[in-house]
N, C-alpha and C positions, 0 to 999 in steps of 0.2 A: 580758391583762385589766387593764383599770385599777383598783388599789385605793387606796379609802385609809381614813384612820382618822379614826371619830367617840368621840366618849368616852363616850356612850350605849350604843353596839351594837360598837364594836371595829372590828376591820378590816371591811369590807363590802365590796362589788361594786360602781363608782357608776352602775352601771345599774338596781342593785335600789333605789335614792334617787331615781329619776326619778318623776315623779307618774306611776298607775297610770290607765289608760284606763278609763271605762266600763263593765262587763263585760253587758250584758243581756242579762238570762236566759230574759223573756219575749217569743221571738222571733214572729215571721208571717212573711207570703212576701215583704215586702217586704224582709227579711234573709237573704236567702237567692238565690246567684246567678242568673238566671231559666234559664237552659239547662240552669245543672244539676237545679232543679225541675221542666222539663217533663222532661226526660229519667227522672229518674227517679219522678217521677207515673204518666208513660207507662208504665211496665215496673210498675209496682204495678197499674195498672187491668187491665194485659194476666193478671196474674200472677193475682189475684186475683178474676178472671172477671166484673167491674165491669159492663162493655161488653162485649157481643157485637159481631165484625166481621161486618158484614150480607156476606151472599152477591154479591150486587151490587157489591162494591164492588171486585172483583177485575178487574172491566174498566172499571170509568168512569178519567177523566180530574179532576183539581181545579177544572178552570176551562177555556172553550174557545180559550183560547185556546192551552195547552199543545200537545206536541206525542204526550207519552205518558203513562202512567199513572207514580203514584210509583213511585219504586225502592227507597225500602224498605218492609218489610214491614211495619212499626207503624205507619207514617204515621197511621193515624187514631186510634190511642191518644195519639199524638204529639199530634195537631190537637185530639183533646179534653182532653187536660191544658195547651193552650193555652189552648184558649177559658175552660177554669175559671181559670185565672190573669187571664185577659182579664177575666171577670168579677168577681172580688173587686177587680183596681184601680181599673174605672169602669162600677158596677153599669147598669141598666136600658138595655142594647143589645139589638139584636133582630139579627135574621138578616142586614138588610141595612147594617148598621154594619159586622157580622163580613164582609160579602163586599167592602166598599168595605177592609178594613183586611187582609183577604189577598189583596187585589189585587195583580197584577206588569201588567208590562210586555209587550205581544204584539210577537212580533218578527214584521214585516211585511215582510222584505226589504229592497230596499234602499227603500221608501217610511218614512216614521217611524213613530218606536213609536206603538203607543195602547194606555192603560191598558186594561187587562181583569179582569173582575171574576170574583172567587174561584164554584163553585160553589154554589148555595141550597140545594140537597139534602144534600148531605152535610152543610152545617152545620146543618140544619134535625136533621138524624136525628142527630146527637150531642147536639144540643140535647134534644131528645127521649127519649133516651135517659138523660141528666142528672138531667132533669126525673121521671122512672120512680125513679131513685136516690134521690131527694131530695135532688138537693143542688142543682139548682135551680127555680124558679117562676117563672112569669107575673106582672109586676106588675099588678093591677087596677087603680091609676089613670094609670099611664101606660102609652105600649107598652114591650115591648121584656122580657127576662128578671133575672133577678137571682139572689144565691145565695143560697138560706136558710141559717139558722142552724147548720144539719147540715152544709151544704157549708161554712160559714165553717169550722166547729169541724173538719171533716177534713183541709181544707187549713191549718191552722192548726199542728192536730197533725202532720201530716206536714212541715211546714216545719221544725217544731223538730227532729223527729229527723233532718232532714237533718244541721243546725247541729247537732247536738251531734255526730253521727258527722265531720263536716267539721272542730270544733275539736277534737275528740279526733285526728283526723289529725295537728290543725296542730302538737301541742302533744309528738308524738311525733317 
């Protein structure tokens, strides 16, 4: 460790002298890694019986172009603490924004790919779903949905207790 000596404060550390960073307290999701937010949104909705997994959902497919259904089991707790992150960063999207934006790629053989588009049901029913929660709404003058103030304030709250248990990790 390098030290040296100031005549104010005595020996010191010249890393404790360096200008200190930023520190902000009042985080959102925008501070907060996005994989580690769906992941663990997903396991809060699953945990805390947010969303029900509809019956039906154990044999569809996300999109037709796949070839089987997911492999795992939250997927769609997964898919809805996505779409709620989706919507706090660029509010008033509707169904078919979210299926042009989980669209993949069909593998066609050896002819080219062509884009294929995510399922409308299943995002339609999480949507749906959201909307029962309140944490999202229909805008009335445009199409498409948004979060209200409930869903801001929850995903808000949950962001920061990510952030503090993540710098309480870092700082250990």
């Amino acid at each position: 460790m390098a030290e040296e000596f100031t005549e104010d404060i005595g020996v010191v550390n010249k890393r404790l002298l360096e200008p200190v960073p930023f520190v902000r307290t009042n985080n959102c999701i925008k501070d907060v890694d996005s994989e580690l937010f769906i992941k663990a949104y997903a396991s809060y909705l699953k945990l805390h019986n947010k969303i029900t997994f509809p019956k039906w959902c154990n044999f569809v497919k996300t999109g037709k172009g796949r070839k089987l259904a997911p492999l795992n089991e939250d997927w769609y707790f997964v898919k809805a603490s996505s779409i709620l992150r989706k919507l706090y960063l660029s509010p008033d999207i509707g169904v078919g924004f979210l299926r042009r934006h989980y669209s993949y790629k069909q593998r066609r053989g050896v002819a080219p790919n062509h884009t294929s588009l995510a399922s409308g049901k299943i995002l339609r029913s999480i949507l749906q779903q959201l909307e029962n929660l309140g944490y999202v709404e229909q805008n009335p003058k445009k199409k498409g949905r948004r979060l209200t103030t409930k869903g801001e304030n929850a995903i808000n709250n949950f962001a920061r207790y990510i952030n503090k248990k993540v710098y309480k990790l870092d700082k250990e």
